[in-house]
C-alpha positions in Angstrom: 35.4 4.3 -83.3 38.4 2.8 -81.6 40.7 4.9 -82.6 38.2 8.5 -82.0 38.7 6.8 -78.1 42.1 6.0 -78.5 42.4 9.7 -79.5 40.3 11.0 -76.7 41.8 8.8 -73.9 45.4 10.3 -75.3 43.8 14.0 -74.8 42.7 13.3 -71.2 46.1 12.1 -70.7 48.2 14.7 -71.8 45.3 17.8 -70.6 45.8 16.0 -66.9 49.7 15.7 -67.5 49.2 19.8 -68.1 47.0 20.1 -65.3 50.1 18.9 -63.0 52.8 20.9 -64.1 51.1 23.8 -64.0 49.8 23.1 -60.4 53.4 22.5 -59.6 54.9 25.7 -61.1 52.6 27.8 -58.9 54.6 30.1 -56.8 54.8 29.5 -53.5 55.7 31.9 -50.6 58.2 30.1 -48.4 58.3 31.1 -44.7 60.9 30.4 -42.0 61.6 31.1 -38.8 64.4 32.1 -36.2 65.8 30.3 -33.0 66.6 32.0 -29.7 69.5 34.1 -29.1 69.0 35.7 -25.9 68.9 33.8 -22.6 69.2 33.6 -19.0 72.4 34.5 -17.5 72.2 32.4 -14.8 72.6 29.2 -16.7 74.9 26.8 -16.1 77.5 25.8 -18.2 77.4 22.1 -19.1 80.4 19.8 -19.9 78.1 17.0 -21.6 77.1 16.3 -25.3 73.6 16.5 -26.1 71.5 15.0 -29.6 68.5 17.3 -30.3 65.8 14.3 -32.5 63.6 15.2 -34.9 60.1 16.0 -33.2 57.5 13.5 -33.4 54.3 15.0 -34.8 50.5 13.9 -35.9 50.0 13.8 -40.0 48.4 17.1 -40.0 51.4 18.9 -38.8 54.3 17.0 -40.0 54.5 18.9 -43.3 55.8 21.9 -44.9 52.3 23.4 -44.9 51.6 26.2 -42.5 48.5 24.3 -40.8 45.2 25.7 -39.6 42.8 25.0 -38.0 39.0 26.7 -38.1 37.5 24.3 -35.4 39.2 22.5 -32.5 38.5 19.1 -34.8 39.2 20.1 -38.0 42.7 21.0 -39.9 43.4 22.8 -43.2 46.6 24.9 -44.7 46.9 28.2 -46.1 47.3 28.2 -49.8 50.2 28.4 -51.8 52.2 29.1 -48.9 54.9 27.3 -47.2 57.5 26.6 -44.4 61.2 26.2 -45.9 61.3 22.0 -44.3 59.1 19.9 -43.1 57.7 21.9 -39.9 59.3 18.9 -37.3 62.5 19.6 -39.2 62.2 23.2 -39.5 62.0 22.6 -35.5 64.4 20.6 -35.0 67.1 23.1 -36.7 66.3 25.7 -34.5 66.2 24.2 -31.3 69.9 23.0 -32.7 70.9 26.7 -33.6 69.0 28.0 -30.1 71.4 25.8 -28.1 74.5 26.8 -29.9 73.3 30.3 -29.2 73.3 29.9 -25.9 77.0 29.3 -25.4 76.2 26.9 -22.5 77.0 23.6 -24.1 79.9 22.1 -25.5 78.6 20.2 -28.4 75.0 19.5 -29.6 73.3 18.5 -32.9 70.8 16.9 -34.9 70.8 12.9 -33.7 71.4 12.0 -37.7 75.1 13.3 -37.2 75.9 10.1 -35.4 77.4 12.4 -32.5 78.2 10.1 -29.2 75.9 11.8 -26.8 75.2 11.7 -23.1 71.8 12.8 -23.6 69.6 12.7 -26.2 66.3 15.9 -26.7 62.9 13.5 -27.9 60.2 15.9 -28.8 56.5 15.8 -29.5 55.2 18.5 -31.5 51.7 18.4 -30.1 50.6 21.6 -31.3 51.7 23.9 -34.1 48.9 25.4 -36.0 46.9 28.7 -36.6 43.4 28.7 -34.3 40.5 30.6 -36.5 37.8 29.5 -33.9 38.5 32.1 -31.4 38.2 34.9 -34.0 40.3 36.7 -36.2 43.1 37.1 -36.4 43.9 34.4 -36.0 45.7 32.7 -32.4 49.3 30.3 -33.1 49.6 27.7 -30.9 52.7 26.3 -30.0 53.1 23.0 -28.0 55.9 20.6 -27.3 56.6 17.9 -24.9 60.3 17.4 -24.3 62.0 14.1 -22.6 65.7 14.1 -21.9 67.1 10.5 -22.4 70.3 9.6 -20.8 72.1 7.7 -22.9 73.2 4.9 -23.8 71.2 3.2 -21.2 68.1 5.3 -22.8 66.8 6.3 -19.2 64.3 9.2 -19.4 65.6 11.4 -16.3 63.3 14.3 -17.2 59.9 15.4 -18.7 58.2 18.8 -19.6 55.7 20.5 -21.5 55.9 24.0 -22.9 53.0 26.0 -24.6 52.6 29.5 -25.5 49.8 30.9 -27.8 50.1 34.4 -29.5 47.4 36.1 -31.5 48.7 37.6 -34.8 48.2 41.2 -35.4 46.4 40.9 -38.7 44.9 37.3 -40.7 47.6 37.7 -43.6 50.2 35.2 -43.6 53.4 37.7 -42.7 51.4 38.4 -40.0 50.5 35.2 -39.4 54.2 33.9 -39.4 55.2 36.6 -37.0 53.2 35.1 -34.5 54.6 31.7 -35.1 57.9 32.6 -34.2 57.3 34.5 -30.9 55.6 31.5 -29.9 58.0 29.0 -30.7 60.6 31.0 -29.1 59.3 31.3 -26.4 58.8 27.7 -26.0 62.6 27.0 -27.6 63.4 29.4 -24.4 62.5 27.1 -22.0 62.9 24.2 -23.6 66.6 24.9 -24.1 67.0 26.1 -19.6 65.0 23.3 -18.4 67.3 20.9 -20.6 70.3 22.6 -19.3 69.8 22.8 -15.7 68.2 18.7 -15.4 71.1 16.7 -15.1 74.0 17.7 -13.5 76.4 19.8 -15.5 79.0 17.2 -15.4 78.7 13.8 -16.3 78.1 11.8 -13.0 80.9 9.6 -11.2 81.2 6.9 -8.7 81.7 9.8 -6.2 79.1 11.6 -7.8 76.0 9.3 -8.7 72.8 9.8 -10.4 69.6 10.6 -7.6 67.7 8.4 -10.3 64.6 9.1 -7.5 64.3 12.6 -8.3 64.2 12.0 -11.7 61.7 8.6 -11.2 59.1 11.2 -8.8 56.3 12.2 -11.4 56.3 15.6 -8.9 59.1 17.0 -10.9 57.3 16.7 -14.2 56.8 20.3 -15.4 53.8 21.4 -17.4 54.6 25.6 -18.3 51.5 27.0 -19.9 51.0 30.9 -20.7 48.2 33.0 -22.6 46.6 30.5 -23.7 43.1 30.6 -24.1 41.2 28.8 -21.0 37.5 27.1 -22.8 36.4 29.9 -24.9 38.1 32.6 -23.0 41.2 34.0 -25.1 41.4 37.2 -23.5 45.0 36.2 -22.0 46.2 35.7 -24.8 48.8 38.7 -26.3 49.5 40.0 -29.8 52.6 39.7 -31.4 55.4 41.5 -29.9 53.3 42.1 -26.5 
């Protein structure tokens, strides 16, 4: 009898052991998505160096899942689907790449490099998710709240939020993903000018000192919201490539 459960224990074992490598040889579509390459003019150039950090985001979003959500309490992720990275990473390269693109700084990257910067990019990545529960298809919401930290002094001279929500033209995930990346850059857009134009474009002097009051005055924080829904009215809110 001992060894008939010996036997059977061993089964279970080994069928479960199966179970798992066939669950992780599933195929997975992996997804990615691009930074900004166009921008205004009228930026300035900026003779400072700037660290971009990884964006800080809740359990549900920092993953390589594309999330969703199908009530404004409730999260899920499509299935055997995928971002390339971690979606604060995935975030975090782009913003990078959207700087570079911009031809306005002289030298930024990821904070892990170890670069001496003047400033330093903290993100929260408040938002990042497919909406279900103001129909289909399906609404992406983007949202990210940027400080810029002076450094090495870690003073936080500047604060904004960006948003921008775009309903995808059909509930598959291509589709889906498309609408993903005109939001986010749309809200790399911004964040990328705003951090640009706040501090001064050179490093400040004795002749040429901080106005740490403007940046201490909670007027100046900057909250930029567009088409996105207001309560249960989405009717704002454009489709890809609108």
């Amino acid at each position: 009898m001992i060894l008939r459960w010996a036997a059977w224990a061993a089964a279970a074992v080994l069928l479960a052991g199966c179970e798992l490598i066939k669950a992780a040889e599933e195929p997975v579509d992996l997804y990615t998505l691009t930074p900004k390459s166009t921008f205004d003019p009228t930026l300035p150039d900026v003779y400072w160096q700037l660290a971009v950090e990884v964006p800080n985001a809740a359990a549900n979003v920092n993953t390589g899942r594309i999330a969703l959500a199908m009530s404004p309490t409730s999260s899920d992720y499509y299935s055997k689907t995928a971002w390339t990275d971690r979606a604060p990473v995935l975030v975090q390269t782009r913003i990078v790449d959207s700087f570079e693109n911009s031809k306005r700084i002289v030298a930024v990257a990821r904070e892990s490099i170890g670069l001496r910067a003047n400033y330093s990019l903290q993100t929260d990545l408040r938002n990042f998710e497919a909406m279900y529960f103001y129909g289909k298809p399906p609404i992406v919401k983007v949202r990210i709240v940027a400080k810029l930290v002076r450094m090495p002094d870690r003073q936080i001279i500047g604060e904004a939020t960006f948003e921008r929500c775009v309903r995808a033209r059909a509930d598959k995930v291509p589709k889906v993903v498309e609408a993903f990346d005109q939001a986010l850059g749309s809200v790399m857009k911004r964040v990328v000018a705003w951090t640009l134009r706040t501090p001064p474009s050179r490093l400040p002097s004795d002749l040429a000192p901080y106005d740490i009051t403007k940046y201490r005055n909670p007027a100046n924080s900057i909250i930029d919201s567009e088409n996105c829904p207001k309560g249960n009215d989405a009717s704002m809110v454009p489709y890809t490539d609108e």
